[in-house]
TINUMI-797169 format. One record per residue (C-alpha): chain; residue number from 1; y, x, z; residue in three letters. Coordinates in nm, 2 decimals, always signed. Each point is the difference from the previous one (the first is absolute). Layout:
  mol  seq       v       u       w  type
    A  NUM       Y       X       Z   ALA
...
# end
This chain:
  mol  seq       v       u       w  type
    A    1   +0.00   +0.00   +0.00   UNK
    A    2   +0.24   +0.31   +0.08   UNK
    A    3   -0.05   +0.16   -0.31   UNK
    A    4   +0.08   -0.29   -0.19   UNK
    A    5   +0.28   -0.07   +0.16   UNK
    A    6   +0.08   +0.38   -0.05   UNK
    A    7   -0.06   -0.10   -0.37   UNK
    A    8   +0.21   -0.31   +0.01   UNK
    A    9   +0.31   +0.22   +0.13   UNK
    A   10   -0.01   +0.23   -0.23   UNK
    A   11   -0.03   -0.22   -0.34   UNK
    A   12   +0.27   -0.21   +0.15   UNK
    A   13   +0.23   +0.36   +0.04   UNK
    A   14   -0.14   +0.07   -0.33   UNK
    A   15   +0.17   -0.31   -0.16   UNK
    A   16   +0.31   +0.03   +0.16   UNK
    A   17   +0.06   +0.34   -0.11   UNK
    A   18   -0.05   -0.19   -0.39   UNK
    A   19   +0.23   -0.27   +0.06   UNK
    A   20   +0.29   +0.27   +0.03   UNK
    A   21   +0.22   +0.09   -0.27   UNK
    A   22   -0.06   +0.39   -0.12   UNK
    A   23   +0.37   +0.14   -0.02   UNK
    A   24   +0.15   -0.04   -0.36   UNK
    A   25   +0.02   +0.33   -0.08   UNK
    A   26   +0.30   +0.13   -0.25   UNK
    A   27   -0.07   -0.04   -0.33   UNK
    A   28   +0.08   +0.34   -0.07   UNK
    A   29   -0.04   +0.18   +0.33   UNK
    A   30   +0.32   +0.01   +0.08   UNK
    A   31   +0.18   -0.12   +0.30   UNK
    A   32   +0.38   +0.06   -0.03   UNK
    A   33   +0.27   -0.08   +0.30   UNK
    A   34   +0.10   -0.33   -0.07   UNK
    A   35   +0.19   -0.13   +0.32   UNK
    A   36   +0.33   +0.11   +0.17   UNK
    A   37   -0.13   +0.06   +0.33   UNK
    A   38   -0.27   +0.27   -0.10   UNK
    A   39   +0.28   +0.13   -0.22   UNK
    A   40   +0.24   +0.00   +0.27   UNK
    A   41   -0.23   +0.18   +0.21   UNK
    A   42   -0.05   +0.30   -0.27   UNK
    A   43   +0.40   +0.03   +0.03   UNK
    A   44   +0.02   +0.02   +0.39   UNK
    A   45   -0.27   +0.28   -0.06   UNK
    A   46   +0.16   +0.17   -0.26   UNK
    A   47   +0.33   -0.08   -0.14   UNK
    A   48   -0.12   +0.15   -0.33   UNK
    A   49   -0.19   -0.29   -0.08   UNK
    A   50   +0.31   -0.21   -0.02   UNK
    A   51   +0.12   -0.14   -0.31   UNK
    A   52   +0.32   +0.04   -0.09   UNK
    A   53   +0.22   -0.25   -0.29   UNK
    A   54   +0.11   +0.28   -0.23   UNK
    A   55   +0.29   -0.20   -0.09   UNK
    A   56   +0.15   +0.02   +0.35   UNK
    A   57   -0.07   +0.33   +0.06   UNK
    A   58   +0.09   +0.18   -0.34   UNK
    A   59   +0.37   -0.03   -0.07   UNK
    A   60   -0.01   +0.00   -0.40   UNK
    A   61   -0.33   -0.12   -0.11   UNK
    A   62   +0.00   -0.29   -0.23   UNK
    A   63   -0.38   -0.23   +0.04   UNK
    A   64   -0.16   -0.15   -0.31   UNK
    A   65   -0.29   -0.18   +0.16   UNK
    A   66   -0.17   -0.09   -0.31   UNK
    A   67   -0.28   -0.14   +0.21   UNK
    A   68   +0.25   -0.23   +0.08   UNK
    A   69   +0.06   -0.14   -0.32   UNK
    A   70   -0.23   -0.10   -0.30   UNK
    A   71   +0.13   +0.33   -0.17   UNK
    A   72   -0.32   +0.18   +0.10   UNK
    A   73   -0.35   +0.06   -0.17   UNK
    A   74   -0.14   -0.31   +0.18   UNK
    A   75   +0.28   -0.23   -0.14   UNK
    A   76   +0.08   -0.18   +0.30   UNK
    A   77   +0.19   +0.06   +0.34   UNK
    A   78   -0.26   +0.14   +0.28   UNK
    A   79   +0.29   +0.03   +0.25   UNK
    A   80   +0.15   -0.23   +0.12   UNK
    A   81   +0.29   +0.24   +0.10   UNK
    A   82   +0.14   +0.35   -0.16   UNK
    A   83   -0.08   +0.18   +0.31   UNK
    A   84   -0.10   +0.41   -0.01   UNK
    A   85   -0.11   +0.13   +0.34   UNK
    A   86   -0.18   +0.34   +0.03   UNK
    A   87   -0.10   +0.18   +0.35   UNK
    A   88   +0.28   +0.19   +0.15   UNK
    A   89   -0.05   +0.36   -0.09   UNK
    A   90   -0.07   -0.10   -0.36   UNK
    A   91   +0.37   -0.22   +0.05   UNK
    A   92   +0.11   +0.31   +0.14   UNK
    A   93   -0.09   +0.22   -0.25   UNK
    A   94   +0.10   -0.22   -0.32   UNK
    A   95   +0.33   +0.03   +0.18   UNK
    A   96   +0.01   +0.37   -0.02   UNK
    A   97   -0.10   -0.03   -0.38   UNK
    A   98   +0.28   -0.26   -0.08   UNK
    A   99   +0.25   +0.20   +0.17   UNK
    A  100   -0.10   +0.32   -0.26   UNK
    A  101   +0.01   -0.32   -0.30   UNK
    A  102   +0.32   -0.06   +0.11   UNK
    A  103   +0.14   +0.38   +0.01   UNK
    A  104   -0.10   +0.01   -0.43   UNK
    A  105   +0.18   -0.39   -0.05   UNK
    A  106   -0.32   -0.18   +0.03   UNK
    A  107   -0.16   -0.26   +0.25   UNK
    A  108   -0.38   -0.13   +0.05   UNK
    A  109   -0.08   -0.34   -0.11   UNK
    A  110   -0.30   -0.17   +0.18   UNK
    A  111   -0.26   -0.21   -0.21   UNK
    A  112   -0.27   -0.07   +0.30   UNK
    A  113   -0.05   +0.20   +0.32   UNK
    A  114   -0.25   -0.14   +0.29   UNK
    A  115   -0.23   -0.24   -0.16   UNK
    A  116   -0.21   -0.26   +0.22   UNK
    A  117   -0.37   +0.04   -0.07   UNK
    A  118   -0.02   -0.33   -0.09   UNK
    A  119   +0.15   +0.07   -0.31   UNK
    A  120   -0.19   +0.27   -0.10   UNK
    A  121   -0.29   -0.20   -0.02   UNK
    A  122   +0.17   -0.24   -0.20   UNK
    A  123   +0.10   +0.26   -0.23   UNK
    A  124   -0.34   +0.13   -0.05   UNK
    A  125   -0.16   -0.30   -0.07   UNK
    A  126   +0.22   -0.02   -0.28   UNK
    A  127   -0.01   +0.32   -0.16   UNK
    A  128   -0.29   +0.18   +0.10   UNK
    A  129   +0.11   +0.35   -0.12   UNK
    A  130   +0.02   +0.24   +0.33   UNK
    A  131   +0.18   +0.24   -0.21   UNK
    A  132   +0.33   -0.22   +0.08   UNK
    A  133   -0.13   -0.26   +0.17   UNK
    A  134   -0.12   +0.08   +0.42   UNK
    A  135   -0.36   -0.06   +0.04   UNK
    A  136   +0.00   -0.25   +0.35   UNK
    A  137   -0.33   +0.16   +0.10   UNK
    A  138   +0.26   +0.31   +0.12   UNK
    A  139   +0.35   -0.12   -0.02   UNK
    A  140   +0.30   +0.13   -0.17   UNK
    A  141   +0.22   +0.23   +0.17   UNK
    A  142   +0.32   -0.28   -0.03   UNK
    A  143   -0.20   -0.18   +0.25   UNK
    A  144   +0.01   +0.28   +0.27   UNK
    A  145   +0.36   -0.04   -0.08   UNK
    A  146   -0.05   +0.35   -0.15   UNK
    A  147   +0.09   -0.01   -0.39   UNK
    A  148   +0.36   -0.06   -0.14   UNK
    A  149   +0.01   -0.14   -0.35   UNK
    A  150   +0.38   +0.13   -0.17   UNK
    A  151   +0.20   +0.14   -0.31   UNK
    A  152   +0.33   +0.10   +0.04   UNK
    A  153   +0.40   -0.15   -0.17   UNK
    A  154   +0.30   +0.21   -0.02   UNK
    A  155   +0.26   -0.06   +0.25   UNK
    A  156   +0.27   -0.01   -0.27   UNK
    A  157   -0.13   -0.24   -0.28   UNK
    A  158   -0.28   -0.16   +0.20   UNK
    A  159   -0.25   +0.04   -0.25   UNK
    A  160   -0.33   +0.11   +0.06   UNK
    A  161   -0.15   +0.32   -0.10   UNK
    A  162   -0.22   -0.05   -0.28   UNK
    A  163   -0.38   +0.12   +0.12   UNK
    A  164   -0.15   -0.10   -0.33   UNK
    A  165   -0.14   -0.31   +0.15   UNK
    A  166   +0.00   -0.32   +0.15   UNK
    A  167   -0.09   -0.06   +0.38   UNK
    A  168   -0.37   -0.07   +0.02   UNK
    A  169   -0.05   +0.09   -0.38   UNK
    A  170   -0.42   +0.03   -0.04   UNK
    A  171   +0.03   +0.29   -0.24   UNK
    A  172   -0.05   +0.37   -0.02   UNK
    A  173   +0.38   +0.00   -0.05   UNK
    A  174   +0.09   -0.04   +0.33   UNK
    A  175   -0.22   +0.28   +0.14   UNK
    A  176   +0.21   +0.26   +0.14   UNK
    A  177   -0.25   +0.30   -0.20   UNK
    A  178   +0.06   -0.15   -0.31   UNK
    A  179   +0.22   +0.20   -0.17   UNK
    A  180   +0.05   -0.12   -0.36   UNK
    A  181   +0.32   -0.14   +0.09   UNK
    A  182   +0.33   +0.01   -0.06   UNK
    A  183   +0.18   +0.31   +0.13   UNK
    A  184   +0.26   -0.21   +0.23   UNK
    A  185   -0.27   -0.25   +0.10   UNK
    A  186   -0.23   +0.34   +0.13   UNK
    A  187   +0.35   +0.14   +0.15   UNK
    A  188   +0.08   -0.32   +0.21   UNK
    A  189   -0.38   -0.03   +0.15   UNK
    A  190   +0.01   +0.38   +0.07   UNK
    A  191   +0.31   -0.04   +0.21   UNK
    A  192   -0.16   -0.28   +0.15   UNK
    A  193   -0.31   +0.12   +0.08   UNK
    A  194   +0.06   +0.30   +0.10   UNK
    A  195   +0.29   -0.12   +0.24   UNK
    A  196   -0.24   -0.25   +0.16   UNK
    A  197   -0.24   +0.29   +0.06   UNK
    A  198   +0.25   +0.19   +0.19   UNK
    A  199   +0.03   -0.29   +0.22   UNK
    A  200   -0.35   -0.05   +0.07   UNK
    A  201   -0.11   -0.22   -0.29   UNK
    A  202   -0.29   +0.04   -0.24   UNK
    A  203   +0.01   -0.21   -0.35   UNK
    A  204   -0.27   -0.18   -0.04   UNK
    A  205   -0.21   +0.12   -0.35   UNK
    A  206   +0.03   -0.34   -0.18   UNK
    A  207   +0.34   -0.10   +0.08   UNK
    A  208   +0.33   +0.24   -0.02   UNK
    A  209   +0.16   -0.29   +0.26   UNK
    A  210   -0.26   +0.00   +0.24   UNK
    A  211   +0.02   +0.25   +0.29   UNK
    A  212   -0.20   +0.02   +0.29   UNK
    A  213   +0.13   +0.19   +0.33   UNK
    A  214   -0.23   +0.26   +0.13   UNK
    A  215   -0.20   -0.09   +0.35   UNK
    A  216   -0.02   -0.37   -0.17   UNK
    A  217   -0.39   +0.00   +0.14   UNK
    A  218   +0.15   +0.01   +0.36   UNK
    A  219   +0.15   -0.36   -0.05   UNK
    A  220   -0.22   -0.30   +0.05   UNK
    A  221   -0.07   -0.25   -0.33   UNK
    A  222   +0.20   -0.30   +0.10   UNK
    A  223   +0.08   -0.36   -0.10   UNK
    A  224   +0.29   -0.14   +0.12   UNK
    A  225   +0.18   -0.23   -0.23   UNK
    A  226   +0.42   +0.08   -0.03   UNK
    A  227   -0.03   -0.33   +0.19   UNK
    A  228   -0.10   +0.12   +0.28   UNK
    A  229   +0.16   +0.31   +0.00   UNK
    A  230   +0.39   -0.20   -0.04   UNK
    A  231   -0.11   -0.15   +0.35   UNK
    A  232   -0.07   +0.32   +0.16   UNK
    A  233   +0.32   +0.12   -0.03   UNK
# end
């Protein structure tokens, strides 16, 4: 009689642990920071991890949030504001680099900075090419708040500087190796390449705007809407 009841006790634990719900895992491993108070919590513990609005903090730089607007490779707005945050030493640092722009008459203008992760997925299930497009199963570096998207205008005629491209042009002509190019367009993207190095930046191998701020790999993969961020002020 014990040993059935033994028996009894242990199906019945049995099918209780089957009536719960396995966790739903991520559907591509990834968990990113998606809530003010764990993201609060990374500031109080470093104030690195803070993300700064460009805008307010660099005197001079124009935003073109493209993402904002349905002038972007997706055709349609995927911000609902033209926000660019990026953690505070890359802030800090793009500050030092606008101040040299703005010593030769020139002055940075931001297409996209910090990108939720959110988006990144939505980007990749649209265009499935990792050579421009994040793969979610690792993030992108704008989603550690680590990757500034820019060109450059002249200070006097506020024209951009003519990089031979588009932003987010698909093609081997926006790689910053290619080289059959005209000799101003290779000029401009050497001065600002090269500047942004200086200052910490590396271009990015497909995209002569994209630069990503070295130590990116120290900042956590987040996704925090502009939203949200606006209310954290």
């Amino acid at each position: 009689m014990e040993f059935k009841l033994k028996l009894v006790l242990i199906g019945i634990t049995l099918l209780c642990f089957a009536c719960v719900p396995a966790e739903k895992k991520p559907k591509y491993g990834l968990s990113p920071t998606n809530d003010l108070e764990t993201y609060n919590s990374k500031v109080a513990e470093n104030r690195e991890n803070e993300l700064i609005d460009l805008e307010q903090f660099i005197p001079g730089i124009k935003l073109d949030i493209r993402y904002a607007t349905d002038n972007n490779f997706v055709e349609e707005p995927v911000y609902q504001l033209a926000r660019a945050y990026a953690r505070k030493p890359v802030a800090e640092a793009l500050s030092n680099a606008q101040e040299e722009f703005e010593s030769m008459g020139l002055s940075i203008k931001v297409f996209d900075a910090y990108r939720p992760y959110s988006i990144t997925v939505k980007f990749y299930k649209l265009y499935k090419d990792t050579t421009y497009v994040a793969s979610p199963y690792s993030g992108s570096r704008h989603n550690r708040g680590a990757a500034i998207d820019l060109t450059l205008f002249d200070l006097n005629s506020g024209k951009d500087l003519n990089m031979g491209t588009e932003y987010d042009d698909f093609t081997e002509l926006a790689h910053p190796a290619n080289m059959n190019l005209d000799s101003m367009v290779l000029k401009n993207r050497e001065l600002l390449i090269s500047t942004m190095n200086k200052h910490g930046f590396a271009v990015y191998p497909s995209e002569w705007w994209h630069f990503d701020y070295k130590g990116w790999e120290k900042f956590e993969l987040l996704d925090l809407s502009f939203e949200k961020l606006e209310t954290n002020q």
